[in-house]
Backbone bond lengths (Angstrom), bond angles and torsions (degrees), N, CA, C in turn:
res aa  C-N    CA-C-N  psi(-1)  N-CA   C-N-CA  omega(-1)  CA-C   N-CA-C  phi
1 X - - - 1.454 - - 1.540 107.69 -
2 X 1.455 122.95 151.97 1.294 131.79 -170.76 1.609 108.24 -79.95
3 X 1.584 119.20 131.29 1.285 108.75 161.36 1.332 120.67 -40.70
4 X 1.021 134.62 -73.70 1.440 140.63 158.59 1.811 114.77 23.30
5 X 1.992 79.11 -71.13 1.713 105.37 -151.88 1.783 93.04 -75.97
6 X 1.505 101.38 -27.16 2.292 90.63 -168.81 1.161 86.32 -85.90
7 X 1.391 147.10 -23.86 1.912 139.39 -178.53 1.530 93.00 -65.55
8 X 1.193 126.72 -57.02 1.596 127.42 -175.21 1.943 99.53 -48.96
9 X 1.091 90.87 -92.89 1.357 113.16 -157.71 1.952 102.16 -53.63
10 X 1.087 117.84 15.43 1.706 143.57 170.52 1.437 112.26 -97.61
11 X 1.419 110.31 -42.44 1.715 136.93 171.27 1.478 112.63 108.52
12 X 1.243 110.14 24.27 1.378 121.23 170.58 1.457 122.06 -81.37
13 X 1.449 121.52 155.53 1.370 112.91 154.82 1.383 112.10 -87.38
14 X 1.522 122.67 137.40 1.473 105.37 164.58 1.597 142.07 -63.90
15 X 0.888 142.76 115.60 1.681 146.52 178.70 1.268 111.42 -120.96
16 X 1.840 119.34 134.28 1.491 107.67 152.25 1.785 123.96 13.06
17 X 1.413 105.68 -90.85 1.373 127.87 -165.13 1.764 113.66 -59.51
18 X 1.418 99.71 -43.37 1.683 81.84 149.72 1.029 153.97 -81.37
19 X 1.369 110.51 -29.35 1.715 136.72 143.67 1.614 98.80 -22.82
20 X 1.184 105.81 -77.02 1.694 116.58 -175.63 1.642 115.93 -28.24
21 X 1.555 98.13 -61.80 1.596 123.57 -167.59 1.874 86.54 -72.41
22 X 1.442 138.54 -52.23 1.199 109.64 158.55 1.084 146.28 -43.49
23 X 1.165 121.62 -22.33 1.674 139.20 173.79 1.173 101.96 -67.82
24 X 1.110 106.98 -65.46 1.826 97.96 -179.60 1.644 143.41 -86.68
25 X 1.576 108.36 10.97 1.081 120.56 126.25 1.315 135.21 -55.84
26 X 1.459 113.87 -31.57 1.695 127.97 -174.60 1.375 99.87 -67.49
27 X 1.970 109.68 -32.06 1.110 101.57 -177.96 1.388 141.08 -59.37
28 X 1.308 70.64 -42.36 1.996 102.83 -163.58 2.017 96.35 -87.41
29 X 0.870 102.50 -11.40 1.621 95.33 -175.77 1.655 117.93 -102.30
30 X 1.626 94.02 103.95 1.748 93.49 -149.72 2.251 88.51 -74.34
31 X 1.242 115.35 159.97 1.246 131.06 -159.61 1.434 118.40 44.28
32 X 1.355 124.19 29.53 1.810 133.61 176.91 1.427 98.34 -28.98
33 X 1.802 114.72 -69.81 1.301 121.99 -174.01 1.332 107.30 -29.00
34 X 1.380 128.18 -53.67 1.965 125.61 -150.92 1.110 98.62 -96.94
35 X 1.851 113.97 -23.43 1.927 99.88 177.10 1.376 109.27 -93.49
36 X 1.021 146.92 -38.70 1.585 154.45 -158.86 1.445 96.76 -41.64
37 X 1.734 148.62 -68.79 1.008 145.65 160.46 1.706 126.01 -1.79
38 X 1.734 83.86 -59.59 1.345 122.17 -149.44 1.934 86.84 -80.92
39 X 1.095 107.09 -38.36 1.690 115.82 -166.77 1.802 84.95 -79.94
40 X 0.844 140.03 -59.89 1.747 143.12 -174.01 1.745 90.20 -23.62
41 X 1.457 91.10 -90.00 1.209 123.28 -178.74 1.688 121.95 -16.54
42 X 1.482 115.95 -50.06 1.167 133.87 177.81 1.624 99.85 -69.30
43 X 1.137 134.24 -68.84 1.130 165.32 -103.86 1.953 71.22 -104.98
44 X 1.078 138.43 -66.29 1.386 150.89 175.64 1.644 107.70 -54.13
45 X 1.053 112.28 -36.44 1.538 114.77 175.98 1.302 94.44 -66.27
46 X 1.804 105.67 -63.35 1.820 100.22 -172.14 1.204 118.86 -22.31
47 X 1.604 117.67 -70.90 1.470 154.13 -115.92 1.697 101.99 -65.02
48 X 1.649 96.42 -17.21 1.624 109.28 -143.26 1.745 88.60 -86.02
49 X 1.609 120.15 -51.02 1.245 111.14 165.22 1.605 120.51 -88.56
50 X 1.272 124.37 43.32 1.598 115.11 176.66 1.342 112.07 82.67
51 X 1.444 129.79 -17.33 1.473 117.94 179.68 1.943 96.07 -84.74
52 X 1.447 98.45 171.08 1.753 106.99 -166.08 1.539 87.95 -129.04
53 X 1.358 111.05 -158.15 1.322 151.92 132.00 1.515 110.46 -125.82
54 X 1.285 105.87 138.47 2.046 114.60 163.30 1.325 110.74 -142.85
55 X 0.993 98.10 163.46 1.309 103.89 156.90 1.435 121.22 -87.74
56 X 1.736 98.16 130.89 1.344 81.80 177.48 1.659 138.73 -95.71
57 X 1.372 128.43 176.38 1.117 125.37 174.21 1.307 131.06 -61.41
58 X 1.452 113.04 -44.79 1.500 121.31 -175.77 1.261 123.97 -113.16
59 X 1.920 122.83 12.08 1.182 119.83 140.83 1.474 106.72 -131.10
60 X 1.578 116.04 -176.52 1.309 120.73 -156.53 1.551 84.50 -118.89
61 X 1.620 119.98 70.14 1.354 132.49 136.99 1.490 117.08 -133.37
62 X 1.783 116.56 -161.52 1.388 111.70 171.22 1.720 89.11 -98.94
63 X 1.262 91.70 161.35 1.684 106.94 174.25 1.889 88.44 -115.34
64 X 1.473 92.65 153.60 1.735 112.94 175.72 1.785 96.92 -129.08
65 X 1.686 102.58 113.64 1.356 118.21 -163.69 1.576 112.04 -95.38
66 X 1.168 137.33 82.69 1.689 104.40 -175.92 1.356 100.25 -83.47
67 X 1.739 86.67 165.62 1.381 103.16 -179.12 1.962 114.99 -97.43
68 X 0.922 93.42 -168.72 1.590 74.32 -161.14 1.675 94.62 -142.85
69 X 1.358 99.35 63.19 1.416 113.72 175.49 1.761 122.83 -81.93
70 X 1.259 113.83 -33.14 1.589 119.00 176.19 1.900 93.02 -176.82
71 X 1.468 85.26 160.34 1.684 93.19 -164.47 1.681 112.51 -63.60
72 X 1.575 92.41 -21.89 1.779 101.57 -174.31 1.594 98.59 -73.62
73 X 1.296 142.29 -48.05 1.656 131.73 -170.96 1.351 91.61 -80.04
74 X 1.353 140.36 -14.36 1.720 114.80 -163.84 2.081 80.21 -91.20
75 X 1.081 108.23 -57.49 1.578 102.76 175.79 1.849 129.03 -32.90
76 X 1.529 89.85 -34.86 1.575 103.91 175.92 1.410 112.30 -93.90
77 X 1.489 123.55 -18.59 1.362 112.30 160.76 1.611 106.31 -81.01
78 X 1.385 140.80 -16.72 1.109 119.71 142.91 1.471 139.87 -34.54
79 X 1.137 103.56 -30.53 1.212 88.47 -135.75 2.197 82.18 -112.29
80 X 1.438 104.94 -6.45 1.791 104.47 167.40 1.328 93.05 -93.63
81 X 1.485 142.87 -40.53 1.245 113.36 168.87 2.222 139.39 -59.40
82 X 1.617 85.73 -25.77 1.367 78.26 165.91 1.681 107.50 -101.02
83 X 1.297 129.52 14.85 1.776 114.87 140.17 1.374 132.34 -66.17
84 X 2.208 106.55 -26.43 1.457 104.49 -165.69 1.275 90.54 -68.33
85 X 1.517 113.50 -35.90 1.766 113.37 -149.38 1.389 99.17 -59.23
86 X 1.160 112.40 -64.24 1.400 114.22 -166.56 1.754 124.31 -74.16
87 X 1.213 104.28 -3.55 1.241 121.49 177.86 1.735 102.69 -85.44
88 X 0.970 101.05 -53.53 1.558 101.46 -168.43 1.794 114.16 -123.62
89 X 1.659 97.79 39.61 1.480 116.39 173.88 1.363 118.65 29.96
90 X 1.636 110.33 60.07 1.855 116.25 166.41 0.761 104.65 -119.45
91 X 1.214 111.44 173.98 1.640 116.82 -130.37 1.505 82.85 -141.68
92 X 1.049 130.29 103.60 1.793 148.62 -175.77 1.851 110.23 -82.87
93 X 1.157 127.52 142.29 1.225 126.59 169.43 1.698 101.91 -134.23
94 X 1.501 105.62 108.96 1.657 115.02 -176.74 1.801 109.87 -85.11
95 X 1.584 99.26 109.33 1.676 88.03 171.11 1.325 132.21 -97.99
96 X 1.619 111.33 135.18 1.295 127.76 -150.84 1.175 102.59 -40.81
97 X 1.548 108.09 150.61 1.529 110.87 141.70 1.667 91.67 74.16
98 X 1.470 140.42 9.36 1.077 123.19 162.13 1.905 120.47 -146.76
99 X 0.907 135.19 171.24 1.538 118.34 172.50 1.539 110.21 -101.25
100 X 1.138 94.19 76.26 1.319 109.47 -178.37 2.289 116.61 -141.81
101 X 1.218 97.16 122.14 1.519 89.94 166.60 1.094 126.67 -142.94
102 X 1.887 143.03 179.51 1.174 127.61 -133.83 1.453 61.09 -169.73
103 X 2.120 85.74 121.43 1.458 123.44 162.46 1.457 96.43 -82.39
104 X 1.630 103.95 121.88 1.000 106.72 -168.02 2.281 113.13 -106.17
105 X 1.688 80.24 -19.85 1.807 104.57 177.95 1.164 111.38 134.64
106 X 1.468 108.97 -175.36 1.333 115.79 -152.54 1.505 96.70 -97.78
107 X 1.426 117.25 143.02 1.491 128.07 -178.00 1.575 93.07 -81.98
108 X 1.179 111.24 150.09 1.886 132.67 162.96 1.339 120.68 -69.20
């Protein structure tokens, strides 16, 4: 898939500098190719109660953000993020102390 098209369909405009900061997620995200789809997809499920996918700022993956609208959607964005994982074998890193986690790649 085109940098371009996952910056769009992420809710970004494309520029250089995100292009860039996509690249090196591509880097660092071992099976990008087989999840990137799979990350769209989620990221669109989120969207519906306030949780996203982004990329994040301060590491070189996407972060999966919920939002923290009532305990029942933060529970139900649980609960599509632990289907992508295990559905399509990625390998999630949850950071403490927040509802926040970092696609980290695809498990073997």
């Amino acid at each position: 898939m085109e940098r371009e098209a996952v910056l769009t369909q992420l809710g970004y405009t494309p520029n250089s500098a995100l292009t860039a900061q996509l690249e090196k997620i591509e880097n660092n995200t071992k099976g990008y190719g087989k999840l990137i789809k799979h990350v769209i997809d989620l990221h669109n499920s989120l969207k519906v109660d306030g949780s996203y996918v982004a990329m994040s700022n301060t590491n070189d993956y996407f972060k999966i953000k919920i939002g923290e609208v009532s305990p029942e959607v933060v529970e139900e964005a649980h609960e599509k993020i632990e289907h992508f994982s295990e559905k399509f074998k990625a390998s999630l890193l949850k950071v403490e102390g927040k509802e926040t986690y970092y696609i980290i790649g695809f498990q073997e």
